[in-house]
C-alpha positions in Angstrom: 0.0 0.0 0.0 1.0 3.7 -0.8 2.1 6.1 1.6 -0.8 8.2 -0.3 -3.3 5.5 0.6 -2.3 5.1 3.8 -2.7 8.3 4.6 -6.0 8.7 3.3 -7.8 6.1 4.2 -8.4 7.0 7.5 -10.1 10.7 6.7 -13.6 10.9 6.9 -15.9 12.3 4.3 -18.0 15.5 4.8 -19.6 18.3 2.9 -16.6 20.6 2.7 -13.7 21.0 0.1 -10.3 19.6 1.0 -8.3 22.4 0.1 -10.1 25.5 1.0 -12.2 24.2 4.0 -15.4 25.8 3.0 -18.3 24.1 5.0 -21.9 24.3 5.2 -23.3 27.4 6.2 -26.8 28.0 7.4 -29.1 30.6 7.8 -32.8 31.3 7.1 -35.2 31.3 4.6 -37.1 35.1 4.9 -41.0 35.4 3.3 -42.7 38.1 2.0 -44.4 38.4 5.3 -41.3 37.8 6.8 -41.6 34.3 8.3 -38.6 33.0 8.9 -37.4 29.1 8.6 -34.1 27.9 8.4 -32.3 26.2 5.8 -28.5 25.1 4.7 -26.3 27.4 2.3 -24.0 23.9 0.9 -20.9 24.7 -0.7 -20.3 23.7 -4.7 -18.5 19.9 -4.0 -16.9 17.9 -7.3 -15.2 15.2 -7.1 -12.0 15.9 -9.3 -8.9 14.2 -10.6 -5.4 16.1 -11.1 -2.7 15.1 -12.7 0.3 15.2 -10.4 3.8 15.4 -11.6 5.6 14.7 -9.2 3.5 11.7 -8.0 3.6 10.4 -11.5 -0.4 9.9 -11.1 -3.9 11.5 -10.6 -5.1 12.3 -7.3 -8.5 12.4 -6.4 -10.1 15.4 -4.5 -13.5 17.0 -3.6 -13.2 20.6 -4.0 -15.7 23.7 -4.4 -15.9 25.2 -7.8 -13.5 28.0 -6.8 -10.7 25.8 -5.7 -10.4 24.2 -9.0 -10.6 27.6 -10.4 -7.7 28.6 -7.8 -5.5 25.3 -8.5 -5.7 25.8 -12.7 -4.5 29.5 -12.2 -1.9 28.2 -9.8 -0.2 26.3 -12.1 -1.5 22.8 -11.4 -1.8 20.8 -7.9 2.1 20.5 -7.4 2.6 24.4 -7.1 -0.2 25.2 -5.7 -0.1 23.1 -2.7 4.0 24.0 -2.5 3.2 27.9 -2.9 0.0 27.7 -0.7 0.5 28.2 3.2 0.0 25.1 5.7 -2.7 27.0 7.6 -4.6 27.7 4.6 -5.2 24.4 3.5 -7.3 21.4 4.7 -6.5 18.3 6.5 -5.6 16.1 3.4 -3.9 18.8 1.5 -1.7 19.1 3.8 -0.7 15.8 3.9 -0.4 15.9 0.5 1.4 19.2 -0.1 4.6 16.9 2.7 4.4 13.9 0.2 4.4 16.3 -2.8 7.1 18.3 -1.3 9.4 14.8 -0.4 8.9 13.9 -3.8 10.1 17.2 -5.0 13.7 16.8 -2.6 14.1 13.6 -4.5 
């Protein structure tokens, strides 16, 4: 098994994007005669492959709309994870920015 698959298999799935963080917001549904009832503002998910160079493969990810749009003006998924802060980025991109980045000593 692949240090990538290792890593991976233990993060759960939920409805927000793996490199931004954006999460579900909610707030409320406002009538004419302004009754009030709540609903859930849920962020633009796709499941997306990128071709990673330095991993020699595709890696899967689900990202908002934005974030692909922010990773294709970045230059691909290698520089943007290695020119994108730790603290800015989710759980499994960060993982995968350190194996991208040990690849990238190599």
């Amino acid at each position: 098994m692949t240090v990538y698959k290792r890593i991976f298999r233990e993060i759960v799935m939920s409805r927000r994007c793996e490199i931004t963080g954006k999460a579900v917001l909610y707030g409320n549904n406002v009538s004419h005669a302004n009754n009030k009832s709540s609903r859930r503002f849920l962020p633009n998910l796709q499941n997306v492959s990128f071709l990673s160079e330095s991993l020699n493969g595709m890696v899967k990810l689900r990202v908002t709309a934005s974030a692909i749009r922010c990773i294709e003006a970045g230059g691909g998924i290698d520089s943007f994870l290695l020119n994108t802060s730790s603290s800015k980025l989710g759980k499994k991109a960060t993982a995968l920015k350190k194996i991208v980045s040990k690849k990238q000593k190599v």
